[in-house]
C-alpha positions in Angstrom: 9.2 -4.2 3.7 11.4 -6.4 6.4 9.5 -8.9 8.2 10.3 -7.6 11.0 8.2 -4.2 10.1 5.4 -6.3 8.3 4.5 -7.9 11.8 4.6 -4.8 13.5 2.2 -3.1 11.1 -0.1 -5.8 11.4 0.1 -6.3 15.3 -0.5 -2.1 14.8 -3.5 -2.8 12.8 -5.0 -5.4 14.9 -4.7 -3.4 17.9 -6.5 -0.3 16.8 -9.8 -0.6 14.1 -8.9 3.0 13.7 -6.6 3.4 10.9 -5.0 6.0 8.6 -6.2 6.3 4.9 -2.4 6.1 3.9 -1.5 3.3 6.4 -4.2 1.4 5.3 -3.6 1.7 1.4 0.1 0.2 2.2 -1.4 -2.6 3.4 -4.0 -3.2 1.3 -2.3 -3.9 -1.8 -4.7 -6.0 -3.0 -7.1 -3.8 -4.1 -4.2 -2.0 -6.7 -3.9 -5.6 -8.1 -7.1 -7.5 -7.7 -9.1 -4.2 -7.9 -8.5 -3.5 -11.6 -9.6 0.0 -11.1 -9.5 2.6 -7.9 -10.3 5.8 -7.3 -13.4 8.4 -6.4 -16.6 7.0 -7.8 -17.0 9.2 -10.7 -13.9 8.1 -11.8 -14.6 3.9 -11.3 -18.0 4.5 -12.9 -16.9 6.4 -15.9 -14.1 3.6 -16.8 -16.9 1.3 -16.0 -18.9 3.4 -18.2 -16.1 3.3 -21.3 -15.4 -0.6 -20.7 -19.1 -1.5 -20.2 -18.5 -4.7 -22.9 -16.1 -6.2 -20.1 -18.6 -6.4 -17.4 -22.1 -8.9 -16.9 -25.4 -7.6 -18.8 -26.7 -7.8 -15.4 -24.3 -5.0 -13.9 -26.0 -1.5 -13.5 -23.2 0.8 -12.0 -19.1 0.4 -11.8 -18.2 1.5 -8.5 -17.7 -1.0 -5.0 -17.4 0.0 -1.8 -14.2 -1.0 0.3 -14.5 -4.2 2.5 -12.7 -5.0 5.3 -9.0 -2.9 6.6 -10.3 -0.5 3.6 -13.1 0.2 5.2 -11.6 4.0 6.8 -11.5 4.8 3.0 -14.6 3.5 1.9 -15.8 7.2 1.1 -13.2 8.6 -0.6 -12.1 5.4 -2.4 -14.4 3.2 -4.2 -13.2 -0.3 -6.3 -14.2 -1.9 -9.7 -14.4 -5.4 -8.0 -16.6 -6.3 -4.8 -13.2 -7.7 -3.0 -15.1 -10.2 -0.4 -12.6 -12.2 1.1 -9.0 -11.6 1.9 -6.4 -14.2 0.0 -3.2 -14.6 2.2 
């Protein structure tokens, strides 16, 4: 994306708390990179499920809710990784 439309979209965003699933996944990239795995929670619980030796003893299910700007998906979409704070 140009600048230009970056600012936009975020002036957008910032504006309205209200925001389209598909709007909001462009902008929240993070949770495709940071995330390590997204989708509905059966599917985030059964790679949690398949991969259990690469998360804590301590860990009982796979599946995060989204925080923050993914919040409009949070029940359709669910994360591997509790994503707390923004990095920017």
């Amino acid at each position: 994306m140009k600048k230009e439309d970056v600012e936009t979209e975020l002036a957008q965003l910032e504006r309205s708390r209200d925001v389209a699933i598909g709007r909001m996944l462009r902008c929240r990239v993070r949770y495709f990179t940071d995330g390590a795995v997204l989708g509905s929670r059966e599917f985030v619980d059964g790679v949690f499920r398949a991969c259990r030796d690469r998360f804590g003893a301590k860990r009982k299910s796979g599946a995060r809710k989204l925080r923050g700007s993914g919040t409009p998906a949070a029940g359709a979409l669910w994360s591997a990784r509790d994503l707390r704070r923004d990095i920017g």
